[in-house]
N, C-alpha and C positions, 0 to 999 in steps of 0.2 A: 720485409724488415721495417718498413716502415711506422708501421702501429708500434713496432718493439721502441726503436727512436725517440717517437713520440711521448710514449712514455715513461721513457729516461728524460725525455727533457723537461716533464711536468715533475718529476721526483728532482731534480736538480734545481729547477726553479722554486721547489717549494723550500727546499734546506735553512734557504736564511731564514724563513719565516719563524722554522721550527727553534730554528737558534736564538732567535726574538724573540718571542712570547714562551719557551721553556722557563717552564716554573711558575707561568703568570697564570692569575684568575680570569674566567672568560664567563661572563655569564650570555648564556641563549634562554631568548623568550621563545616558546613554539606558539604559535597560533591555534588554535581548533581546527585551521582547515586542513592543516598538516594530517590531523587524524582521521579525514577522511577518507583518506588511501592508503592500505593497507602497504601496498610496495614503496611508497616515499616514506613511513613512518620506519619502514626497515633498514632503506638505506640511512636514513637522518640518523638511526640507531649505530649502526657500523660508523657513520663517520662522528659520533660522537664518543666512542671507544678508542676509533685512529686517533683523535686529539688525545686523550689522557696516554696513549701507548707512547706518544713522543714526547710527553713531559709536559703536555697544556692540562689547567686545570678547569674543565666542564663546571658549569653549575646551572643547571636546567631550571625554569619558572616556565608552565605552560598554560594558557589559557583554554579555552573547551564553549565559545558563545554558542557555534553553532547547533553541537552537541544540546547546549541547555536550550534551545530555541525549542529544538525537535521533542527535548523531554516536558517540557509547559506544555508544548500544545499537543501530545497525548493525555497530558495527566488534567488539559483543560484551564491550563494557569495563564492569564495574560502578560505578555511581555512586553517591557517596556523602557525604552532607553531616552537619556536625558542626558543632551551633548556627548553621544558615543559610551554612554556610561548605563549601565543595569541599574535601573532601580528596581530594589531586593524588600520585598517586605517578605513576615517569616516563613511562608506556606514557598515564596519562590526559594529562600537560605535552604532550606532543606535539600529541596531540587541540585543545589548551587555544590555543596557539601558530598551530594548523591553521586554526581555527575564527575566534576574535581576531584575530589578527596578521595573517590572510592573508583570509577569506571576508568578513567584517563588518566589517573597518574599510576594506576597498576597496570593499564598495557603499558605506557612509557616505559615503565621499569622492567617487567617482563621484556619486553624489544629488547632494550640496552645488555639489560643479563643472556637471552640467547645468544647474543653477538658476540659475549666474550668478556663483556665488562661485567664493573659491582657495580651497580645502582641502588638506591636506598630512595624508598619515596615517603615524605613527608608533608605537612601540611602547616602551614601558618600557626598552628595550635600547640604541634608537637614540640614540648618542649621551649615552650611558651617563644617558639622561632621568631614569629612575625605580631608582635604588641600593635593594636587598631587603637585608633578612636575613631569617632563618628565623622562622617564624611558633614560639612561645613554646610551644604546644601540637603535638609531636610525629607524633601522631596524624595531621595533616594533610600530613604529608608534604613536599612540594615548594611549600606556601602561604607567601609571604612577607608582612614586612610591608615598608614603606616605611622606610628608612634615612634618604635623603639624595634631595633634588628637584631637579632644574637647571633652576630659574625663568628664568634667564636666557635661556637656549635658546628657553622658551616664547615669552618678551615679545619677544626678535627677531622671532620668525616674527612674531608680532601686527604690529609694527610695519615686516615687509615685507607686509603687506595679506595675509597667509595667516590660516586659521581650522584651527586643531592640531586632529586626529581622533584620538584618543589610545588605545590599548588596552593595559588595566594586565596588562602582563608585565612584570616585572623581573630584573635582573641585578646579584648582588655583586662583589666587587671577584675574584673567584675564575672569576668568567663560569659561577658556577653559575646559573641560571633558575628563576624563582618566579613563582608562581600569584597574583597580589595580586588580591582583592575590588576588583569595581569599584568599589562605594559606598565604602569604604575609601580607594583611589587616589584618586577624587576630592576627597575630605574633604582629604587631606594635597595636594593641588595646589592644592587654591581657596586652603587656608590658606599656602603657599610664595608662591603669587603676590598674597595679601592681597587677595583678588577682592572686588567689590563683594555677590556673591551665592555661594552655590552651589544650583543646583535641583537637585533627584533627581526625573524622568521615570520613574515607576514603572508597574507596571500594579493600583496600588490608590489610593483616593481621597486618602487620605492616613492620621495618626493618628487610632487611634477609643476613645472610651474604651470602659470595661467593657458598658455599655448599648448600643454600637456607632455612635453619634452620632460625627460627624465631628468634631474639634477643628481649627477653624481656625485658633486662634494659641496657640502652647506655650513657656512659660518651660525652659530649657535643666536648671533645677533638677527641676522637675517630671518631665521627660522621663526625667533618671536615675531617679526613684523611682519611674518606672510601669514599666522595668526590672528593677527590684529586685522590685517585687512581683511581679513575673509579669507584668503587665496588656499589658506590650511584651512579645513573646516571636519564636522560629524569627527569618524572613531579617529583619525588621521591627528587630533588631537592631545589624545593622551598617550599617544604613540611618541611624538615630538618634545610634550611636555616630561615625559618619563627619561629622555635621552638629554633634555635640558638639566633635567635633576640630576643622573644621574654626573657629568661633566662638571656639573657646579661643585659634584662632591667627591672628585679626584678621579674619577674616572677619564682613561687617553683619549678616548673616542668611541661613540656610536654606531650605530649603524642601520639603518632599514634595507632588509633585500626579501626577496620574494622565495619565499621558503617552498614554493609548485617547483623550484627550478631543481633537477636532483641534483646535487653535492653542492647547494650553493653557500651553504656556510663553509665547507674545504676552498672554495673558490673566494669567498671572500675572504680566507685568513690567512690561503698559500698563493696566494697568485700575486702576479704586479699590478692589474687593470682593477680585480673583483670585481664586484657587480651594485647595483643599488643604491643606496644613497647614504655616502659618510658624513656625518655631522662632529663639527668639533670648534672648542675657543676658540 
């Protein structure tokens, strides 16, 4: 009887949580490396259907690097990053649209619809979701940033019992096309729709300081000066910067955890410990 115990006590422990954030916006970034395994992309699926069956409201933004790494260097395209960030000229945008828009946000959605849920997947484009302009830094080419969000669009779908699959492509008012950073996209959606959370499903444990120890909770001031010094450095960046924005614009809390771990976002939203690294004011 043991195991039965066990899991009356993780169901009773999770109750308040459920009672906390019912009703609330959650948005999850997945990672690319998530999609590499068929069976964690399944369960991430089931436990992103268990959130919306208890009244949390999912809103998925996924990224796909590594996926694009692998498709450049079949199709022969040099890849190339610049402070953790793709730079896109338009021979790699296609790849980027191919890969995002079309290969990884329909298994996302397929996953989630086997398991029980409505998933709806869409693209920075549709429905003029996610308005770009040009990323500041030239260099990058076809990378944009976030302009303008149409939160509204989101919270409809929420509130026809759909779960948004979101993949950060964008479009200006000119219907040119941009590359946006997934951690980035997400940061400025959680903060558009004043989400209760935002997690980043990565494939690292979370922040570590200098000695490599895990930091499980990080004041948002700190977080800029471990930047500044160096201590935060490469993709670790726009990961921190994305959860800085997203706090600055009403968002409770962040979060980085290691999305290899199976159920680690139910462990991060029903448990008392969770795992990885909260960031907050």
């Amino acid at each position: 009887m043991t195991g039965e115990f066990e899991r009356a006590k993780i169901l009773a422990e999770a109750l308040p949580y459920i009672q906390r954030f019912r009703g609330k916006i959650i948005v999850v970034k997945i990672g690319g490396r998530i999609f590499e395994s068929p069976s964690l992309l399944d369960e991430l699926a089931k436990d992103i259907v268990l959130l919306k069956a208890v009244g949390i409201e999912p809103v998925l933004v996924h990224g796909g690097g590594p996926q694009l790494d692998q498709m450049l260097a079949r199709l022969g395209i040099k890849a190339e990053k610049i402070n953790g960030m793709r730079a896109t000229d338009a021979q790699t945008m296609e790849v980027v649209e191919m890969v995002l828009a079309g290969k990884l946000n329909r298994e996302l959605v397929v996953k989630i619809n086997l398991a029980g849920g409505k998933a709806i997947g869409l693209s920075g484009k549709d429905g003029m979701l996610l308005v770009a302009k040009p990323h500041p830094d030239q260099k990058l080419g076809a990378v944009g940033e976030v302009k303008k969000i149409d939160a509204e669009l989101i919270i409809q779908l929420l509130k026809n019992g759909l779960i948004p699959v979101i993949a950060p492509i964008g479009v200006d008012e000119e219907g040119d096309v941009y590359n946006i950073n997934a951690d980035t996209a997400s940061g400025a959606i959680a903060g558009a729709l004043r989400a209760e959370k935002l997690i980043l499903l990565t494939d690292v444990e979370g922040v570590k300081d200098k000695k490599g120890n895990l930091i499980s909770s990080l004041h948002a001031g700190q977080a800029s000066k471990m930047i500044k010094e160096g201590e935060i450095s490469g993709g670790m960046i726009p990961k921190i910067n994305c959860c800085l924005d997203a706090l600055r614009r009403g968002v409770s809390k962040a979060h980085i955890i290691d999305g290899r771990v199976p159920h680690s976002l139910l462990l991060e939203i029903f448990t008392d410990q969770g795992l990885g690294t909260e960031i907050y004011l």
